[in-house]
N, C-alpha and C positions, 0 to 999 in steps of 0.2 A: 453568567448565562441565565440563571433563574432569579425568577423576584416573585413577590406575594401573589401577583395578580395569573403570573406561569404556572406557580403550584398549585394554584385554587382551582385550575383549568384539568387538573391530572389525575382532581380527587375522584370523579366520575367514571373516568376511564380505566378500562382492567389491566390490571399490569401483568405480566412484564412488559414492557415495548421500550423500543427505542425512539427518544425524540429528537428529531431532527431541526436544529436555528438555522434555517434557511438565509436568512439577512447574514448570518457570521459567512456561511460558508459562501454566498454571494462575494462578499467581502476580500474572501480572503481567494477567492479565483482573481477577482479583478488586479488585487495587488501584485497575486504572481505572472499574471499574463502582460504586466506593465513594467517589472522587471524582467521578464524575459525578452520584452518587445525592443527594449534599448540595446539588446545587442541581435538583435534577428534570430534568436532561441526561437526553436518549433517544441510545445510541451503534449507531451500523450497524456493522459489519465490511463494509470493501473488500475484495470477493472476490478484485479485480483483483490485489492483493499474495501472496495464499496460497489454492489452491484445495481442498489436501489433503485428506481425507475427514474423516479422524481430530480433524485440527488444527480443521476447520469443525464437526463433531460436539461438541467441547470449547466454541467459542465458543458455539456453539447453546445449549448447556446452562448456557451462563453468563448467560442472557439477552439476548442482542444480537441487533440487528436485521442485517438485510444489505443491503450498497450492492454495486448492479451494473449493470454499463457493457455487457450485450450479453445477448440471449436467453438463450444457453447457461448465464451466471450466474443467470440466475433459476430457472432448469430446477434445477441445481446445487442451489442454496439450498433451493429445496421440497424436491427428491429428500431434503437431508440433515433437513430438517425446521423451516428459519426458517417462522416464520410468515408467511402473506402481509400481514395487515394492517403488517408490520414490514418490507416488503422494497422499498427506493429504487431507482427505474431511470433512470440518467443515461447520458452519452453524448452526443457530438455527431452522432454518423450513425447514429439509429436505422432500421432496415429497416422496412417494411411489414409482414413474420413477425413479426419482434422484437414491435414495437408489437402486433398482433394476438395472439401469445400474450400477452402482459404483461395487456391486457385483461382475457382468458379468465381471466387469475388471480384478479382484480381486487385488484391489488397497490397499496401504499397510494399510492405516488404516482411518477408523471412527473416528472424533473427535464429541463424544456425549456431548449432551448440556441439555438432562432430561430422567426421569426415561422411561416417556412414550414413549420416541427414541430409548431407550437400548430396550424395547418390543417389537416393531414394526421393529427394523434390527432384530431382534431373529426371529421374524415372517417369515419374508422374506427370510431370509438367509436359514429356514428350507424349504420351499416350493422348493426351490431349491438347496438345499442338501450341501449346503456352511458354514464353516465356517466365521465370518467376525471378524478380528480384532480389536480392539475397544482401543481408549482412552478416558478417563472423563474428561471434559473441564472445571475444578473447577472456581469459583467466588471465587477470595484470597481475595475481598472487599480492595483492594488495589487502592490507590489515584494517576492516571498517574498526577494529577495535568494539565490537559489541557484542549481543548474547552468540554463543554460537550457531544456535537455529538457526539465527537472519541474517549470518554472513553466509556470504555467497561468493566470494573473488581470491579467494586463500588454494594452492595446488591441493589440497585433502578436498574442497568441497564439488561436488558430480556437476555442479554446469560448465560451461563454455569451454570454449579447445583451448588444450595448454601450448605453450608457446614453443614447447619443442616438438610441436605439429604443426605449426605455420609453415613448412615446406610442402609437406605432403597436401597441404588444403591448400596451397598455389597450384601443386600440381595438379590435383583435380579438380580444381575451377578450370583449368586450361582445356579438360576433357569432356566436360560439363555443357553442352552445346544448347541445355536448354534452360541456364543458369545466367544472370548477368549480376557481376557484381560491383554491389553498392555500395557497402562501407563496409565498417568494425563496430561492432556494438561491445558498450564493457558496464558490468553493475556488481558492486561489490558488496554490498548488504543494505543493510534497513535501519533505520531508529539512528542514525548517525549526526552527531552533534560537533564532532570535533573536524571544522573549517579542513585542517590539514590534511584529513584523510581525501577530501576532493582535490588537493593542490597534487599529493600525491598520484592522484589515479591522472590527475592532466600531463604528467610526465613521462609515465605507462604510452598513453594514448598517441603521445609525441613520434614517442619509439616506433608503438605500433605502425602506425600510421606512415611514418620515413622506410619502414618493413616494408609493407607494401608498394609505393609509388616507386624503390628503386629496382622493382622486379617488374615493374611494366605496367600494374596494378593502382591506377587513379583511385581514388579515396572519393566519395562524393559525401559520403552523409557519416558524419562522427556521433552515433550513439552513445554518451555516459550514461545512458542509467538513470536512476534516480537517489533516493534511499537519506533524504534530507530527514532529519528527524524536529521530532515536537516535545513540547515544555509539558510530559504529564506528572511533573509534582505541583505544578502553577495554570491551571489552562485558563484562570481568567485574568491572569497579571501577562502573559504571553500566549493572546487566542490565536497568531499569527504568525507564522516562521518570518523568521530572517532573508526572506529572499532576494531582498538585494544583496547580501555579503555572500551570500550560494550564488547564484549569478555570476557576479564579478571576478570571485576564483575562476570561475572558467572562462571569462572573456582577459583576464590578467595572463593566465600561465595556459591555457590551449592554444596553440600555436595553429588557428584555423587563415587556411589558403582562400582564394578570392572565390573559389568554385565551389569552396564547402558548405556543406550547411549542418549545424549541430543540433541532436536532438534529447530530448529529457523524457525521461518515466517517473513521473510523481504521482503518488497515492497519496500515503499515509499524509504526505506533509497539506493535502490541499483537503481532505476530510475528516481530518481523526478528532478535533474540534469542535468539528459543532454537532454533535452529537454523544446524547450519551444513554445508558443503560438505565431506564427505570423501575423499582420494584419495591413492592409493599414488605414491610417487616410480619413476618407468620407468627413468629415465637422468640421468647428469650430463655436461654438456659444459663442460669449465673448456677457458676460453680464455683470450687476451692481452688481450683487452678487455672479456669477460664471461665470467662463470660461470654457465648454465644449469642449472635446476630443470628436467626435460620429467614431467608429473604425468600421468595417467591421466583426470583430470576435463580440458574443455574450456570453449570458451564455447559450445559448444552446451546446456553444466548449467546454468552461469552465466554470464550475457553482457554483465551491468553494467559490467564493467572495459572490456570490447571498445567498448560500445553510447557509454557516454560517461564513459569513464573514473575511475568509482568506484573507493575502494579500498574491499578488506574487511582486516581484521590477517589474517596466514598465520602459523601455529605449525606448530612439528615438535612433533608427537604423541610421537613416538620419542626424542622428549628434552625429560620433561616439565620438567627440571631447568635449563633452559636461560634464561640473563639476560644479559644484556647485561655487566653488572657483576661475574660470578662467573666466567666463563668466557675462556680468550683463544683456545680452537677454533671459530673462529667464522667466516662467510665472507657475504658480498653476494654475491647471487643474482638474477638474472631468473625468475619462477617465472610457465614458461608450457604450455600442456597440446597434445595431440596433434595438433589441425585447422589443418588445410591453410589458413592465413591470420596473415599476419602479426602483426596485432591480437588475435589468440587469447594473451594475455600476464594474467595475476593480478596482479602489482607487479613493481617496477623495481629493483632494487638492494635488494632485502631481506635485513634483516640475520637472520640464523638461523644457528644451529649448524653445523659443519663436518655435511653432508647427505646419504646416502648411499642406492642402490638400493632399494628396498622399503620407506622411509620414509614412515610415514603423515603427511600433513598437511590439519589444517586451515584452511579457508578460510570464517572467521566473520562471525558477524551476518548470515547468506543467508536467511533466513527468510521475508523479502519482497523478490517482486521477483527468486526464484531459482528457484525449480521452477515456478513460474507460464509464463516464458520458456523454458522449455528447448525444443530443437529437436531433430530426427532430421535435420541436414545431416550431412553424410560418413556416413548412415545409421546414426547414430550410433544405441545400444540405448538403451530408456526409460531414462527413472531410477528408480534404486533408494530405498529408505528403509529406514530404522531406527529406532525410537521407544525411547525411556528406558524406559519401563514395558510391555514385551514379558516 
């Protein structure tokens, strides 16, 4: 992602911010929009990964629909210009507001996540004389096999109905007069690298889905989810997922009817790339038992490594020349940023160049999941940007 003429560009500008390679992430839409297009795949953008204006303007224009987990997203999504008949609203705590704008939109569909949700849209939707289209966001009890925060399809984790409610949520669709329903939505976590785990959720989806149609209940629209994951020990020998072999598990083993239509939630996998965390080196503290990095960025920019212990790769900007193999000035590092908390730490013992005062570095693959999070604790200033093509 970086070269001489990239850094020479960053020396002027105040860090911390996030810079944005507009060309990658162009890139890497086109590719997944041209794998999904060979089997008639419809893809949402997960706002919840990247809200950016710019970054969101680019997906828009690429075609994509929008998946969003809260009012504000959907506000977002219009203001930038998704279309509504394209725009998923999931979430396990929708508000009253919430639900009642989303209405007002008449956005294409509900993704419900309990009985007492399908009640409370029926409610709303009659008081003001609306239809609201709905999908059931099943628990397939399916194992992404990742960190436990970002799994989400396991019976212990709080979204979608377990499957020994699927009577009861027949029955009250049937009573639900101002409810039509549309599919089955299923997403069972994030950062997921092993192919199988989607073969598995396609035979969930089989089940669910034969659930439904033999109780009178047509299926139209198959929501998987998303939760494809990315290369962050490599992101520039792999700036692009796999998406034709994602794909293809699900045009292989989903067993979709002439009438279906399948739809995808991707985030992380289509932004996390081409962007990353920039930030000036403050201080070094060499010690007897560590060598401290103190950077200028916090977890308050990025809070993955704090939240649950994510790593992103860390380069010295300032020495683009630097390898493991070529050099022997070289030193293990703690590379941790300014706030008051001990967890406020990027990696542990990183190996980087001998590391000095005003040294830029970055902190890669942020793209999702980084400026989405950011806080104002220790009142900390907004964050800043930089985009490739300014």
């Amino acid at each position: 992602m970086f070269n001489s003429d990239v850094v020479a560009s960053f020396t002027a500008k105040e860090t911390p911010f996030y810079y944005y390679d507009l060309s990658l992430l162009k890139e890497t839409l086109t590719n997944c929009k041209a794998a999904a297009d060979q089997y008639q795949f419809h893809v949402h953008f997960a706002l919840k990964s990247n809200f950016n204006t710019k970054v969101l303007n680019i997906i828009k224009l690429k075609g994509y629909g929008a998946d969003c987990v809260s009012g504000g997203e959907i506000n977002k999504a219009l203001e930038v210009g998704f279309k509504k008949e394209q725009i998923v609203f999931a979430g396990v705590g929708k508000s009253d507001a919430e639900i009642n704008f989303a209405l007002d939109q008449d956005i294409f569909s509900f993704n419900v996540e309990s009985i007492q949700e399908l009640e409370v849209i029926n409610e709303l939707a009659a008081v003001k004389g609306k239809i609201a289209s709905v999908a059931i966001r099943i628990n397939p009890n399916v194992d992404a096999h990742t960190h436990h925060y970002i799994t989400t399809g396991l019976d212990e984790n709080k979204f979608g109905i377990n499957t020994w409610d699927l009577q009861a949520v027949s029955d009250t669709l049937k009573t639900c007069k101002n409810l039509v329903f549309l599919g089955i939505h299923f997403h069972v976590g994030s950062q997921i690298t092993d192919m199988n785990v989607f073969k598995s959720l396609c035979i969930k989806v089989n089940e669910m889905q034969l659930w439904f149609e033999e109780r009178g209940m047509p299926v139209k629209v198959l929501n998987v989810g998303g939760g494809l994951g990315v290369d962050y020990d490599h992101p520039d020998e792999n700036p692009i997922p796999d998406f034709e072999s994602y794909f293809k598990i699900f045009n292989d083993f989903l067993e979709v009817k002439p009438h279906q239509e399948v739809h995808f939630e991707l985030g992380r996998a289509l932004v996390a790339q081409c962007s990353s965390l920039i930030s000036k080196v403050l201080y070094i503290k060499n010690g007897i038992k560590k060598n401290f990095v103190i950077i200028d960025a916090g977890m308050t920019e990025l809070i993955r490594p704090a939240l649950y212990q994510a790593y992103h790769k860390i380069e010295n900007l300032s020495n683009l020349d630097f390898s493991v193999e070529n050099t022997t000035a070289t030193n293990h590092y703690d590379v941790v940023g300014p706030i008051c908390e001990s967890s406020d730490c990027f990696g542990k013992e990183v190996h980087l160049p001998e590391t000095k005062r005003g040294d830029l570095l970055a902190l890669r693959t942020a793209g999702a999941y980084g400026e989405v999070m950011a806080s104002a604790y220790n009142l900390r200033p907004a964050i800043r940007h930089v985009y490739s093509e300014e």
